[in-house]
SEKOLKOL-323352 format. One record per residue (C-alpha): residue number from 1; residue in one letter; x, y, z. Coordinates in steps of 0.02 Angstrom, whole numbers, plus 50000, padded with zeros to 5 digits. Each point is the difference from the previous one (the first is absolute). Layout:
REM residues N
[NUM, "A", [X, Y, Z]];
...
***
This chain:
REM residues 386
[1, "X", [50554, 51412, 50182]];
[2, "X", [50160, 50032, 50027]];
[3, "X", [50126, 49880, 49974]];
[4, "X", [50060, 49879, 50150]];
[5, "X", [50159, 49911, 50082]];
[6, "X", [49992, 49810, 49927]];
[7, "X", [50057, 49937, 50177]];
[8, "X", [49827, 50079, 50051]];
[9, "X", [49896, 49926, 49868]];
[10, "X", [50064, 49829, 50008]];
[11, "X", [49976, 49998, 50194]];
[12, "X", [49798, 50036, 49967]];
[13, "X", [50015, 49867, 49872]];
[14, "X", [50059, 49862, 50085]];
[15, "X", [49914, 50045, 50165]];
[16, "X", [49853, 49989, 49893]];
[17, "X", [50042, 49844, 49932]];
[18, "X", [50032, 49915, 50155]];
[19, "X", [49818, 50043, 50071]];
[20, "X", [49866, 50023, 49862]];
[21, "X", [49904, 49875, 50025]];
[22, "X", [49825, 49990, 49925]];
[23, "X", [50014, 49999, 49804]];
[24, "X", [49985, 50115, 49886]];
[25, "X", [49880, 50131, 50067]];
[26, "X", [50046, 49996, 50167]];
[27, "X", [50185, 50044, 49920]];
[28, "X", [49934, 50144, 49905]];
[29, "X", [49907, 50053, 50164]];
[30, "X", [50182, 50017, 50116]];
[31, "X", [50104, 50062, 49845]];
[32, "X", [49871, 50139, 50000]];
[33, "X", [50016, 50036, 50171]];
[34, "X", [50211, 49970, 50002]];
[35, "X", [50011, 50122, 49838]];
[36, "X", [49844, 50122, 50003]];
[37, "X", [49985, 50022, 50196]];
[38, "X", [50140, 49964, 50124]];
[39, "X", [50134, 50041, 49865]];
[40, "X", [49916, 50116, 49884]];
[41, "X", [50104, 49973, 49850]];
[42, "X", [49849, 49990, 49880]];
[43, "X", [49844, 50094, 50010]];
[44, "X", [49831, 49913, 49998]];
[45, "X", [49954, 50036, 49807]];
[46, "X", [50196, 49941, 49968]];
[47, "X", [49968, 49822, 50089]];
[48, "X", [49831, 49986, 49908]];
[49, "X", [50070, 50012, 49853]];
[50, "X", [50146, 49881, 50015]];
[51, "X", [49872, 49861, 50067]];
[52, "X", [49878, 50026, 49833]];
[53, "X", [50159, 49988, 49893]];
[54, "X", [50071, 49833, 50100]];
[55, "X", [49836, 49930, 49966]];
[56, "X", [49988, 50052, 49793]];
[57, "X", [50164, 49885, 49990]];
[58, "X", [50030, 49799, 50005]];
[59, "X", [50088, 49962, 50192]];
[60, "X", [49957, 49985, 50158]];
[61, "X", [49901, 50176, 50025]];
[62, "X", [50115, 50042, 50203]];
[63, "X", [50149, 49952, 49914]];
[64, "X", [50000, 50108, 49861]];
[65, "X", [49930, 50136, 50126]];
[66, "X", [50158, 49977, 50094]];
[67, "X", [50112, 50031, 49831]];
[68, "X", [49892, 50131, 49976]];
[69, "X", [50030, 50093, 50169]];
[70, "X", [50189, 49955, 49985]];
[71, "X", [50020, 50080, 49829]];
[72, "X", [49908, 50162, 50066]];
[73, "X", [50091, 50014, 50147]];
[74, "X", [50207, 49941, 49938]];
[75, "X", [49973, 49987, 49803]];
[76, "X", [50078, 49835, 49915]];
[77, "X", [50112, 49936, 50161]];
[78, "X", [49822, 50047, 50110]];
[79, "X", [49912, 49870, 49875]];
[80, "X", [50096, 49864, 50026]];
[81, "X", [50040, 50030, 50191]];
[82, "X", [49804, 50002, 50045]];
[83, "X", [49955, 49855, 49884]];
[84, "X", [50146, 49877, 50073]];
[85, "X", [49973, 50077, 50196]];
[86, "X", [49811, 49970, 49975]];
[87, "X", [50031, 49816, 49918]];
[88, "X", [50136, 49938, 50074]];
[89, "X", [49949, 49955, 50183]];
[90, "X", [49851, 49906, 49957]];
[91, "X", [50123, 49897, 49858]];
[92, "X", [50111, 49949, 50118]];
[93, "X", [49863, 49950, 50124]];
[94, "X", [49884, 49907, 49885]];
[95, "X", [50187, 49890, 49923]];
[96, "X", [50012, 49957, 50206]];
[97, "X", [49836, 49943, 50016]];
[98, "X", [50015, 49929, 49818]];
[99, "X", [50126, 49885, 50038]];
[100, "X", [49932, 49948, 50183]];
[101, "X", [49831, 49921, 49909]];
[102, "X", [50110, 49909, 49886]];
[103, "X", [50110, 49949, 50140]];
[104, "X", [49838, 49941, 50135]];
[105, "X", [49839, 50051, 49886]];
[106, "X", [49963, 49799, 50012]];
[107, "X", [49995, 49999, 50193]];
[108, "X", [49833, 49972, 50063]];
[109, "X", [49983, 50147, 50101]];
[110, "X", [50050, 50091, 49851]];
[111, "X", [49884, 49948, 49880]];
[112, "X", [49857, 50007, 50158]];
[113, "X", [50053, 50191, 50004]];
[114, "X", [49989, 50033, 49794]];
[115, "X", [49837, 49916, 49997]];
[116, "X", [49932, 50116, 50125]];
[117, "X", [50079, 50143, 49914]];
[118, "X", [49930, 49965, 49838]];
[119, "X", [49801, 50021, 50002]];
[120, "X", [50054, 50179, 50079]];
[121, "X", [50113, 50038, 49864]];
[122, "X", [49836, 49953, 49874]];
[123, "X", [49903, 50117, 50096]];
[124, "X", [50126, 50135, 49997]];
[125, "X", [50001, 49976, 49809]];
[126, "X", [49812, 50029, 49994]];
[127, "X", [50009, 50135, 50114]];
[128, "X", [50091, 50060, 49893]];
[129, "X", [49906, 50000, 49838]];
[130, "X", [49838, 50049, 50083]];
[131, "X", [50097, 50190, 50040]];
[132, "X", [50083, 50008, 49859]];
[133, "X", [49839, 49940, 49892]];
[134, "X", [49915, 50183, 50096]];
[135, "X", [50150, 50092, 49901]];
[136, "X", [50007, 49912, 49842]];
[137, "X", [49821, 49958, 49945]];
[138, "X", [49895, 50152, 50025]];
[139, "X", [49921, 50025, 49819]];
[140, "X", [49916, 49880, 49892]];
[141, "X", [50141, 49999, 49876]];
[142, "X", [50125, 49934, 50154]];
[143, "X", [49874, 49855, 50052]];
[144, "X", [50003, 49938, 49836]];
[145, "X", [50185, 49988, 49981]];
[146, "X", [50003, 49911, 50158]];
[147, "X", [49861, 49889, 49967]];
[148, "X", [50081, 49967, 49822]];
[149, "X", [50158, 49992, 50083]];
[150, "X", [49969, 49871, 50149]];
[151, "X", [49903, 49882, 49832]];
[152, "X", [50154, 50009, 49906]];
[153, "X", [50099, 49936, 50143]];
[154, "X", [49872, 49855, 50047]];
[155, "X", [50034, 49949, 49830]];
[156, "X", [50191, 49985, 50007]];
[157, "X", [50055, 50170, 49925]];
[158, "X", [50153, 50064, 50077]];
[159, "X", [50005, 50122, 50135]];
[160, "X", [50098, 50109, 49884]];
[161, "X", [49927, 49996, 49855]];
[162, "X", [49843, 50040, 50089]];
[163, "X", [50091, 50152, 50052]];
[164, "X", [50075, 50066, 49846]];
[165, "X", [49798, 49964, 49929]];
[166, "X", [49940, 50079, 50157]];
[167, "X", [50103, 50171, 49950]];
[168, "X", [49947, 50003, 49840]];
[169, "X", [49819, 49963, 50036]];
[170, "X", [49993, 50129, 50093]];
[171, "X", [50086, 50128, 49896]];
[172, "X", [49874, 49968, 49866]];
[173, "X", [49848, 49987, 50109]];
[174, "X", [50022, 50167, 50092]];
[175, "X", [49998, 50061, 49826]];
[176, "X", [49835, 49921, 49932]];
[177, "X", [49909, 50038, 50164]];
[178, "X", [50056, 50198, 49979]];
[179, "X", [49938, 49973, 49830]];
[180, "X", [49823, 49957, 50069]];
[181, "X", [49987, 49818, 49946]];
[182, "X", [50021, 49935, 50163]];
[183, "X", [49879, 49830, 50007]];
[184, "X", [50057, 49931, 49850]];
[185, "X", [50183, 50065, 50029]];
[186, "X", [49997, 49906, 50173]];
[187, "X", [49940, 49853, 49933]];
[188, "X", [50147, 50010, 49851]];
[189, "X", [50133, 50052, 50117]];
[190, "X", [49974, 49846, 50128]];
[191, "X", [50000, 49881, 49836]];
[192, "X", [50161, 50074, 49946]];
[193, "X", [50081, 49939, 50181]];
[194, "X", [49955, 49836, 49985]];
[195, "X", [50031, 49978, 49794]];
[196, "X", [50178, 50087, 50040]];
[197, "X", [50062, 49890, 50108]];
[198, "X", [49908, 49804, 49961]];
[199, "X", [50168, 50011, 49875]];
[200, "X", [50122, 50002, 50170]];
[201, "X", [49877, 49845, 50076]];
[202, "X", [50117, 49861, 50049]];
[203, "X", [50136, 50101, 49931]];
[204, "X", [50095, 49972, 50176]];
[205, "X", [49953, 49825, 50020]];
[206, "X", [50095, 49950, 49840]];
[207, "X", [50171, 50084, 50084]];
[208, "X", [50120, 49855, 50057]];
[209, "X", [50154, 50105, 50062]];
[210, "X", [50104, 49941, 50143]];
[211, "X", [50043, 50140, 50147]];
[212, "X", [50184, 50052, 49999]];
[213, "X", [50051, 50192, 50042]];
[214, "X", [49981, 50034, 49807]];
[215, "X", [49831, 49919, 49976]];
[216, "X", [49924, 50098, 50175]];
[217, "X", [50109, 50172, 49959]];
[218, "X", [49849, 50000, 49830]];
[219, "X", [49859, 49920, 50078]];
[220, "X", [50009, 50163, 50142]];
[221, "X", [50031, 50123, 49880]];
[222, "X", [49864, 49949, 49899]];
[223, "X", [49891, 50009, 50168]];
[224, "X", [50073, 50177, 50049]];
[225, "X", [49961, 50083, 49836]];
[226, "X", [49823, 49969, 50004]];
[227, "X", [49989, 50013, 50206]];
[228, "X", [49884, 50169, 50007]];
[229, "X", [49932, 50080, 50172]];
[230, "X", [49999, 49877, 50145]];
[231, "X", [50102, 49871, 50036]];
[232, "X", [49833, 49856, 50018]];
[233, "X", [50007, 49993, 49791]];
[234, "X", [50152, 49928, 50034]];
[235, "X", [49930, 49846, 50073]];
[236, "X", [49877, 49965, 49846]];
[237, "X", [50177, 50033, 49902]];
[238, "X", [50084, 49870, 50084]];
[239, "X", [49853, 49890, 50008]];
[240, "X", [49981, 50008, 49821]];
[241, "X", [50197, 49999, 49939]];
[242, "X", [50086, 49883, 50134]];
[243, "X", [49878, 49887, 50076]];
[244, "X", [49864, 49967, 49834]];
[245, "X", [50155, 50026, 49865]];
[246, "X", [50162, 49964, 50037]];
[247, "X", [49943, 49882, 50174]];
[248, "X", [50150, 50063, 50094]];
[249, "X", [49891, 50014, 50150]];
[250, "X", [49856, 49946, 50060]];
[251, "X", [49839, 50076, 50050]];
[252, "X", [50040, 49979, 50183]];
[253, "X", [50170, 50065, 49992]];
[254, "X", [49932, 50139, 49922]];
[255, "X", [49888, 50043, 50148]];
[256, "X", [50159, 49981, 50113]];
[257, "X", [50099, 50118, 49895]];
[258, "X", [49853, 50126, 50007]];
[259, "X", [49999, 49962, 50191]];
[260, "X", [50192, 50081, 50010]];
[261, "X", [49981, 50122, 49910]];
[262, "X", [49852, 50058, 50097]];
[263, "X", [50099, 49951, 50180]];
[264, "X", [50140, 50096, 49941]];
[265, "X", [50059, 50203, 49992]];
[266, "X", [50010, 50076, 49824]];
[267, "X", [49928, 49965, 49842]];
[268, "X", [49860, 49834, 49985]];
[269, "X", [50082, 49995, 49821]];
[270, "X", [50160, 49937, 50090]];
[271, "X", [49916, 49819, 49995]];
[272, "X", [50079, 50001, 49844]];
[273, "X", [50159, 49952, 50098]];
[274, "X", [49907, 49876, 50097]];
[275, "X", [49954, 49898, 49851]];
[276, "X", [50156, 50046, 49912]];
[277, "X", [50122, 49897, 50151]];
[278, "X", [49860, 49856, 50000]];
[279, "X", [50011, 49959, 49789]];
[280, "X", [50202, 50043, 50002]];
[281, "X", [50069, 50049, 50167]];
[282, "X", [50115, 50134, 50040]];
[283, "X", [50019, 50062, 49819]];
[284, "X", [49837, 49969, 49963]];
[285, "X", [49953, 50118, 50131]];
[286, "X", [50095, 50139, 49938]];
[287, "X", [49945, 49978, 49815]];
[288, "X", [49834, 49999, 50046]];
[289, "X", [50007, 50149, 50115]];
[290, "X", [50091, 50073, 49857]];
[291, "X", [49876, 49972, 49895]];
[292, "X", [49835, 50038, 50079]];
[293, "X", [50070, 50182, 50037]];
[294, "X", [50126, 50038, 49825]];
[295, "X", [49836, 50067, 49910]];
[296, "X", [49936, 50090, 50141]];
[297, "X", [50179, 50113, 50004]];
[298, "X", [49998, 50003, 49812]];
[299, "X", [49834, 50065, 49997]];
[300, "X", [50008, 50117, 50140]];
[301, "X", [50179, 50066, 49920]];
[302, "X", [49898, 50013, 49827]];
[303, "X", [49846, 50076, 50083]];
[304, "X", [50070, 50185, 50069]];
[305, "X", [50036, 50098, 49859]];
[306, "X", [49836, 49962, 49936]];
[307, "X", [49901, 50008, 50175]];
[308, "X", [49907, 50152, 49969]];
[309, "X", [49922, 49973, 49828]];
[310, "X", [49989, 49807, 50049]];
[311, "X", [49867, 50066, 50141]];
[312, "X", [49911, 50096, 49899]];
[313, "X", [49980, 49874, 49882]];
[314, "X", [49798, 49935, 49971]];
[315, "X", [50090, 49831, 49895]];
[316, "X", [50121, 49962, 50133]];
[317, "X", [49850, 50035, 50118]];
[318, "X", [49877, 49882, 49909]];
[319, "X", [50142, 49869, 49942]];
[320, "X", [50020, 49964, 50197]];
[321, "X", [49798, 50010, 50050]];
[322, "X", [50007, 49859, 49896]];
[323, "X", [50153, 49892, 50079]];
[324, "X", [49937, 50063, 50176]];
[325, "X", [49819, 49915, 49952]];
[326, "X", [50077, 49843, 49942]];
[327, "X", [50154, 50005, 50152]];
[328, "X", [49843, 49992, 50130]];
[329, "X", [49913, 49866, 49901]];
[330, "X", [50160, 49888, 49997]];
[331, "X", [50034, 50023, 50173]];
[332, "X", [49813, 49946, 50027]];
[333, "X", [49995, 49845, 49904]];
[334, "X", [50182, 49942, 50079]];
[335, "X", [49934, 50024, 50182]];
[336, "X", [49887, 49871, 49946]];
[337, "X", [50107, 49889, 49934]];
[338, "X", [50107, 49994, 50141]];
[339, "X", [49848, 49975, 50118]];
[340, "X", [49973, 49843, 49907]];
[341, "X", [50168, 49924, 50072]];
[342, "X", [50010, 50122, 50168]];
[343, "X", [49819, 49973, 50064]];
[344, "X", [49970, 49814, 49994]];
[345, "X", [49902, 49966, 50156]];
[346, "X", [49903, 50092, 50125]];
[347, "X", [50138, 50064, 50121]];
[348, "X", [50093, 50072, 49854]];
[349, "X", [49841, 50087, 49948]];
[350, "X", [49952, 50066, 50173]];
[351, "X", [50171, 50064, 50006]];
[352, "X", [49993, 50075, 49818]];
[353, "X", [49846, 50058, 50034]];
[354, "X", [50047, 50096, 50154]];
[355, "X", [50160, 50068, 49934]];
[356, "X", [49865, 50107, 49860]];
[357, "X", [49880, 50040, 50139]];
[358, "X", [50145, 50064, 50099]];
[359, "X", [50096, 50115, 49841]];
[360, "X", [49824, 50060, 49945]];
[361, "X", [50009, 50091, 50182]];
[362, "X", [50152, 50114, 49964]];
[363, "X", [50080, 49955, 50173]];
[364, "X", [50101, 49857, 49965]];
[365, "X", [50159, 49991, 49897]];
[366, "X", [50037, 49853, 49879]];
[367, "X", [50181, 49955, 50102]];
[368, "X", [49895, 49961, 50157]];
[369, "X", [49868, 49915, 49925]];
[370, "X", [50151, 49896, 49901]];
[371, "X", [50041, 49971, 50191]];
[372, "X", [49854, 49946, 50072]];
[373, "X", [49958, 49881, 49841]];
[374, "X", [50178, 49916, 50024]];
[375, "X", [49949, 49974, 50187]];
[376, "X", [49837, 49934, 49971]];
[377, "X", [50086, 49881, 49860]];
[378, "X", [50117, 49941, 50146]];
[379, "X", [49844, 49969, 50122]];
[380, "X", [49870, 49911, 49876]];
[381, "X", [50159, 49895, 49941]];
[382, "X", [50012, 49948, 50197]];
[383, "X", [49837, 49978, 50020]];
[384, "X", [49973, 49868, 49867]];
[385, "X", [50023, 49813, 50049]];
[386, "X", [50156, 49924, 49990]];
***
């Protein structure tokens, strides 16, 4: 590919950033046909490629795609252009919206909207894992590091630890099943998860640290450099981190920053800046956003001169089967626990209910049923007796 003008790349950038809507997928999906078909600078095989090494690295798997296609296309200055072009719209949007729930998020009509909004966002969550759960867990080895996985966090292990035991899990597994002692390797390999992490349990919970820019800048960057593939472990990460450790949010606010970052163009991972204003306003915003994508940069910078062999690689390969397995567990178990505060009456669970029905269709995007849910929140909140 031969190398292009930067006024050109940052143009597809931020065009793209101003209208990808639909998370990470659907990102990958118009990338592929900005890049591969209407602009041809990368062949098929070439795209491929940079998508399996964005996902062998911690970040959010369309950003790093973007510093991927930047770096091909401009080198070093290309890098930085696409990341900031493709990460920059949806910042500024999500600080505007940040700062108008703070401002009127106690109105009634406000609050009528979130609570409509928020039994779809649980549903788009467990969408979510259910596709990615097709992916992830499709040997016995997988299942059992998600079963393990999903225990582990029932029983107050970390989401990250779980990770990191995830990995390893199933770096060692894929090598006892090749071996041929696959029954009682499975069994071993799911005990490992659990007996790995019950050291993190309540590990969090013991944290006392008040939110300044400092404070969120590491809390982020911890969450970034463990953030692999799509942008929904990032809600177990929070969950886990923010609203069960530190209790800078609450559940409910979580489901509202999900909500934006879902409403909005860009990255989902850009809820980061959402929370970020809400614990420490305007600065916290930008540490946070700082934060959540540092280690995605770092690791996409780290990642090309070692791309090829790092593909070819059968313990990179098996070291993230593992944290894919456990990623779609934790995004399982926190779609339940934010059903538990979303869904608490039978309106809320039609609605919830019907916001699955309609994603398991294909047809309908998770912005309009975000929409709709806000709209239905407005008319069951009118309905009700003064």
């Amino acid at each position: 590919m031969a190398p292009g003008s930067l006024a050109e790349l940052g143009v597809a950038f931020l065009r793209l950033g101003l209208t990808a809507f639909g998370g990470p997928a659907a990102h990958v999906g118009l990338m592929r046909d900005e890049f591969v078909r209407r602009r041809a600078w990368l062949s098929e095989a070439d795209f491929l490629d940079l998508v399996g090494a964005s996902n062998l690295i911690p970040g959010p798997t369309s950003t790093e795609l973007a510093l991927h296609v930047g770096h091909r296309r401009a080198g070093v200055a290309g890098f930085f252009l696409a990341g900031f072009a493709f990460i920059g719209p949806a910042v500024a949007i999500v600080a505007g919206l940040a700062w108008a729930y703070e401002s009127f998020g106690a109105r009634p009509e406000t609050l009528a909207v979130l609570a409509g909004v928020a039994p779809v966002v649980v549903a788009i969550v467990a969408h979510a894992a259910a596709g990615l759960g097709r992916t992830a867990l499709r040997d016995p080895l997988t299942v059992a590091v998600g079963v393990s996985a999903a225990l582990a966090a029932y029983a107050g292990a970390t989401e990250i630890a779980v990770l990191v035991a995830a990995g390893i899990a199933g770096l060692v597994g894929r090598r006892v099943v090749d071996a041929g002692r696959a029954v009682s390797g499975l069994v071993s390999i799911g005990s490992s998860v659990v007996s790995a992490t019950a050291g993190a349990t309540g590990a969090a919970a013991a944290a006392a640290i008040l939110a300044s820019p400092l404070t969120v800048l590491l809390a982020f960057t911890k969450i970034g450099a463990v953030l692999f593939g799509s942008g929904y472990l990032l809600v177990a990460l929070l969950r886990s981190e923010l609203v069960e450790g530190l209790g800078w949010i609450t559940e409910r606010q979580l489901l509202d920053a999900v909500a934006i970052g879902q409403l909005t163009p860009g990255p989902v991972t850009t809820s980061a800046t959402f929370i970020g204003w809400l614990v420490a306003g305007p600065a916290g915003a930008a540490a946070a956003t700082v934060g959540i994508f540092a280690p995605a940069f770092a690791a996409v910078a780290l990642s090309i001169p070692i791309l090829p062999r790092l593909r070819r690689s059968p313990v990179a390969r098996a070291f993230l089967d593992g944290v894919n397995a456990a990623a779609v567990a934790l995004i399982a178990v926190v779609a339940v626990e934010l059903g538990r505060v979303a869904i608490d009456d039978l309106p809320t669970l039609v609605l919830g209910g019907a916001a699955l029905a309609a994603l398991a269709t294909g047809r309908v995007g998770s912005v309009a049923l975000i929409v709709v849910g806000g709209g239905a929140g407005v008319l069951l909140a009118l309905a009700r007796p003064a």
